[in-house]
Each structure stands twice: as C-alpha cells, then as structure tokens.
C-alpha positions as CSV (number, residue, x, y, z in Angstrom):
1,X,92.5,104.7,87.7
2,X,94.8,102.9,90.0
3,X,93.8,99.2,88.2
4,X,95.2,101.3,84.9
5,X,98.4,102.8,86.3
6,X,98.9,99.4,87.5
7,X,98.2,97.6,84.2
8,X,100.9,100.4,82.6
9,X,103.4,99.2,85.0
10,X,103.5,96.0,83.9
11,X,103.4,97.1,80.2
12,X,106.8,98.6,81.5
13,X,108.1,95.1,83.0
14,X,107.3,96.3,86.4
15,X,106.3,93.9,89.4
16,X,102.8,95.5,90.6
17,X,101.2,94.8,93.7
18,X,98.3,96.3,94.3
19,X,97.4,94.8,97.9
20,X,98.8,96.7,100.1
21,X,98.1,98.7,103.5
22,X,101.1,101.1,102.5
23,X,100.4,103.1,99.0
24,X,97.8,102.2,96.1
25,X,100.2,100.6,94.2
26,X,104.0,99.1,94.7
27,X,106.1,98.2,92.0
28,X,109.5,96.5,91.6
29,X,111.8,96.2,88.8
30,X,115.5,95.8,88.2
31,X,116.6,96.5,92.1
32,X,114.0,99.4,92.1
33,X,110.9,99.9,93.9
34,X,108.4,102.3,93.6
35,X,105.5,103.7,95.7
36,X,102.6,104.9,94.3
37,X,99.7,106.8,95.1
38,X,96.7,107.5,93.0
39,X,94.0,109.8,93.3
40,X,90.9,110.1,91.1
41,X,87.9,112.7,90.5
42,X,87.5,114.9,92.7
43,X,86.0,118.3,94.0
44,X,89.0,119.6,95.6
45,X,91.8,118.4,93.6
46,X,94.3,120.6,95.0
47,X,93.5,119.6,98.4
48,X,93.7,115.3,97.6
49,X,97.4,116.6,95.6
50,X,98.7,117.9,99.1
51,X,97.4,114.7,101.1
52,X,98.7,112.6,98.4
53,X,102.5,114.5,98.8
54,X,102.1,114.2,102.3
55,X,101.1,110.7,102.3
56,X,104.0,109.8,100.2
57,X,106.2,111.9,102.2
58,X,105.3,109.7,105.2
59,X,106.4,106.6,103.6
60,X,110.0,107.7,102.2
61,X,112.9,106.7,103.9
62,X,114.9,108.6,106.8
63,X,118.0,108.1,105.1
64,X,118.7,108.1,101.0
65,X,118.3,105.4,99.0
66,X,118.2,105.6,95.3
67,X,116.6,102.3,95.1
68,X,113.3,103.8,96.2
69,X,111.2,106.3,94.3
70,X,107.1,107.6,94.8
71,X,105.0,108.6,92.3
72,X,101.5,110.4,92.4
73,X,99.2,109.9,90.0
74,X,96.3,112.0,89.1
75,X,92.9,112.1,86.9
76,X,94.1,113.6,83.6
77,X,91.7,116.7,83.8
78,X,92.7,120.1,84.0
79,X,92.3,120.9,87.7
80,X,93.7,117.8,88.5
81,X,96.8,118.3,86.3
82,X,97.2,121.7,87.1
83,X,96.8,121.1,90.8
84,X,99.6,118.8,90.4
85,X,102.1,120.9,88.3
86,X,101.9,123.5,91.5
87,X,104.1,121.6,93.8
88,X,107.7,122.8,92.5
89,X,109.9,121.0,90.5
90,X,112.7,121.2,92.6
91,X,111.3,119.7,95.7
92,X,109.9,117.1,93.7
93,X,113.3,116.7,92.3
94,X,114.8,116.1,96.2
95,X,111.9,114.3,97.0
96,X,112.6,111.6,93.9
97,X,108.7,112.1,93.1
98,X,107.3,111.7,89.8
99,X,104.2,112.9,88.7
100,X,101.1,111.1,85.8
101,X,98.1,111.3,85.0
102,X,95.8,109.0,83.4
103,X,93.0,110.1,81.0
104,X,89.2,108.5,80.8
105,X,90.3,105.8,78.5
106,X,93.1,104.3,80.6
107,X,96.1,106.2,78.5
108,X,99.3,107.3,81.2
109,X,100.8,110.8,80.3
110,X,103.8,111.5,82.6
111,X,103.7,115.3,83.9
112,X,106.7,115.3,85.6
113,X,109.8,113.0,87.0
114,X,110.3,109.2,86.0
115,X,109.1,105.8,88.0
C-alpha cells in the first residue's frame, strides 16, 4: 500500500521518499512537504487509525507552519474507511490532516482533507 500511495504522489509531481526513520512516506512539492503514514489490513483497524493520528501528531510542529501537512492513509475496506471517517472533521481540519485510502488494485480515493 505504501509503495502505491507513493507511486500516486509522483503521478501528482510530488518528490517521494520513502526511506525514512520518521513517517512511511515524505513528499515535497512546490515549497510543501507532507508526512505520511500508511497503514494496511488489519484486525483492529480502529485501533492502527488512533496510533497512526497519534504518530503523526508526534511529528507536527510546535509552532504553525502551513508548509507542512500529514496525511494517513488506509486499506480501502469498510472497517478501515469507516474507522477513519470517526476522527472528526474539525480536528482533522486544525490538525492539517488529510485522510485516503487505497483499494486492492493500487487506485487512491481521498476520504477527507488534501496532501
């Protein structure tokens, strides 16, 4: 999933790198960077949702800076989706999260929010 968000990045122009100790997936485009996390199949997908917020949370600046932005991308399955679609909009919204999911084939759908 993450090599597939990552190949849909830089469909979108985006710089990806992939090797990092930080997120899954860092991309850079225009001035603007963006940290990614990805999480795939799994049998508590609400849980691996909250870690991934909170893992992202962790890596956001102390001070604003609308240069940065974080994204969290999930399997595009129903428990993962709707796990997802709980955290509300408005904290995503302050949080300058966006939300995908990519299906079996490798297709991005965003949910929620923009890289």
């Amino acid at each position: 999933m993450a090599r597939d968000f990552a190949g849909w990045l830089s469909s979108q122009r985006w710089v990806v790198r992939t090797d990092t100790d930080v997120v899954d997936i860092v991309a850079e485009k225009d001035g603007h960077r963006v940290y990614v996390e990805v999480k795939g199949a799994s049998a508590v997908p609400g849980l691996d949702v909250d870690t991934a917020i909170g893992q992202l949370v962790r890596r956001m600046p102390s001070e604003a800076d609308q240069s940065v932005s974080f994204a969290l991308v999930v399997r595009d399955e129903p428990g993962s989706v709707d796990a997802a679609g709980r955290a509300p909009q408005r904290i995503l919204d302050l949080l300058g999260m966006a939300l995908y999911a990519v299906d079996e084939d490798g297709g991005v759908r965003q949910l929620f929010g923009r890289a």
